[in-house]
N, C-alpha and C positions, 0 to 999 in steps of 0.2 A: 504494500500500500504506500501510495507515494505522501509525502508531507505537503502537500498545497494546502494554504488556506480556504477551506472548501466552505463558504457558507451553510447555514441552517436550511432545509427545504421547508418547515415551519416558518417561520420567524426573520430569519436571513440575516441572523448574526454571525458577526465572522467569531464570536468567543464559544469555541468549539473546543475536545479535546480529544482525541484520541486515546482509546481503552482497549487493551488485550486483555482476554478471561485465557485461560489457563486450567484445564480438565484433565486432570488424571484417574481412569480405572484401570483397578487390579482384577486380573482375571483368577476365581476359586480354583477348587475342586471340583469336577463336573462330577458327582454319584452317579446319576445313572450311567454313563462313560463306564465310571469302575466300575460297576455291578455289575453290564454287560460282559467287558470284557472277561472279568473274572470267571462271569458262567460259562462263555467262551473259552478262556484261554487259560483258566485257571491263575493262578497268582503275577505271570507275566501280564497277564490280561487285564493286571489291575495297574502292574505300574504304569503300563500303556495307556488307561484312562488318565493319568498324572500327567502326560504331558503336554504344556502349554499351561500348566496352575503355576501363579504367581507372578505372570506376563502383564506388564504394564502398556499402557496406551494414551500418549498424550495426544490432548488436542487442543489447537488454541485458533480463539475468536477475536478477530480485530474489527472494530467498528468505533465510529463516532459520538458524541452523545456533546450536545449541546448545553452549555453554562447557564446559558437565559432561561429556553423553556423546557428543556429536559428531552428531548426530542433524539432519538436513536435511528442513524443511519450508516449505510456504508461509507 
């Protein structure tokens, strides 16, 4: 996202500010995963449901939000 001073599309202040949000999830233990496998494949079957538990996922949002009247845009 570039820095231009981009006016309000409300209001048409230029006292604007730019916000990134910032989301992180943790990925569990899938059960039913282990169950299956287990029934399937017996105790390997379970570690094999294990993997990918504790995988993280960031995600970040950038958008505008206006000083004057609160106003949220890209």
């Amino acid at each position: 996202m570039n820095n231009i001073n981009v006016g309000c599309p409300r209001c048409g202040s230029l006292n604007v500010k730019v916000v990134s949000d910032i989301t992180e999830t943790t990925k569990g233990f899938g059960a039913g995963k282990g169950c299956l496998g287990y029934i399937c494949l017996g105790p390997i079957g379970l570690l094999c449901g294990m993997l990918g538990m504790g995988k993280t996922k960031t995600k970040t949002n950038t958008y505008r939000v206006c000083a004057d009247c609160g106003a949220r845009f890209k």
